[in-house]
Every structure is written in C-alpha cells, then in structure tokens.
C-alpha positions in Angstrom: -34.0 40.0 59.6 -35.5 38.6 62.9 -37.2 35.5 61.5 -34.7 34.5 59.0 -32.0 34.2 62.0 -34.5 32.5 64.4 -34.8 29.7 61.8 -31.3 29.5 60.6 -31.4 25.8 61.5 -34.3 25.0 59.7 -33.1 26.7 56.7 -29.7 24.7 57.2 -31.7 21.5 56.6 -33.6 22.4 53.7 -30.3 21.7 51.3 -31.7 20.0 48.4 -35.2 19.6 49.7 -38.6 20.7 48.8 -39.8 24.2 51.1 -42.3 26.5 51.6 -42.0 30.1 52.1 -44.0 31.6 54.4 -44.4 35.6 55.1 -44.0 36.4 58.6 -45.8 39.2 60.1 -45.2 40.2 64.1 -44.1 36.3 64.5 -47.0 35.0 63.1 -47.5 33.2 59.7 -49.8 35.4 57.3 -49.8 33.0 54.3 -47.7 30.8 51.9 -46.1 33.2 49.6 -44.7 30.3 47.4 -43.1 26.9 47.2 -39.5 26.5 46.2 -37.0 23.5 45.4 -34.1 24.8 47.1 -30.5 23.9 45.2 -28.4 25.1 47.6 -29.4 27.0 50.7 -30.0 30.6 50.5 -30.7 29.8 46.9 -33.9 29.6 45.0 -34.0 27.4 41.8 -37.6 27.8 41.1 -40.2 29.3 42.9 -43.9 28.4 42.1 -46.3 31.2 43.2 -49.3 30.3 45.2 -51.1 33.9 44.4 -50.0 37.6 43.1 -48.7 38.7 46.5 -45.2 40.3 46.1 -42.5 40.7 49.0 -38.9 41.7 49.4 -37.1 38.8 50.4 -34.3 41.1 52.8 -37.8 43.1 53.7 -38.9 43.7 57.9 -41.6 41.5 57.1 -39.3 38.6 56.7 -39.7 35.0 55.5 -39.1 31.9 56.8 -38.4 28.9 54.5 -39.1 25.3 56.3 -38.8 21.7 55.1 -42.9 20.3 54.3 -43.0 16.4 54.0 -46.7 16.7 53.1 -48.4 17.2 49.8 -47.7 20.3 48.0 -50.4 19.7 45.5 -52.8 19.4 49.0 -51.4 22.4 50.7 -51.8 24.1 47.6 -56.0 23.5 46.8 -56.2 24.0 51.0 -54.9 27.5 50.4 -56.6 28.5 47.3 -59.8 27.0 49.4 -59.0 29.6 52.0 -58.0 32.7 49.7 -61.2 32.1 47.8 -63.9 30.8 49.5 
C-alpha cells in the first residue's frame, strides 16, 4: 500500500491524536472519507463518517491518516458545502 508507507511518519505521530482519513487516488487526495480518534496507531477507536462512501482500508486505493489541528466541525460543513452545493 504505496501511500500508507510514504506516510509512515505521519501516522507514527498521530498516537492518541485526533486524524482525518483521506482516500488517495493516483497520489492525489479525492475526499475525506472520515474522521477518527486514533487509540493507538494502526487502530481505529471510532470513526465518524463524513458521507456513504465505502473503501477497503488494505485496498490500491489507499488511505492516508494525518494529524488536523483545525476544526473538525469546520472541515466538516466545508466538505458537505462541497459534496452538496
């Protein structure tokens, strides 16, 4: 899985932190599949989804997780603002 081992370090840091995953199409971002509060890394305690889209986790699609500072509750209304216009 390509993008998952380009990030490695990234997912490293998200122990215990507040991420977003992302699906990742031919290197580039396609949307915000969902937000996650990660226990441990690797591992998903709860996973909050941002619209019906499904994806295999281990899939050639891959996902990224990353740590996001900002406002989920902003990214959130920002994305539903672009998935439904």
């Amino acid at each position: 899985m390509k993008a998952y081992t380009i990030i490695k370090q990234e997912i490293e840091a998200l122990f215990g932190v507040q991420g977003v995953i992302l699906r990742i199409y031919e290197g580039e971002v396609q949307y915000i599949v969902a937000f996650a509060d990660f226990k441990k890394i690797g591992q998903l305690r709860e996973i909050i989804p941002v619209a019906d889209w499904r994806m295999d986790f281990l899939g050639k699609q891959g996902v990224i997780c990353i740590s996001y500072p900002a406002d989920m509750e902003l990214i959130r209304k920002e994305m539903e603002e672009r998935m439904f216009p």
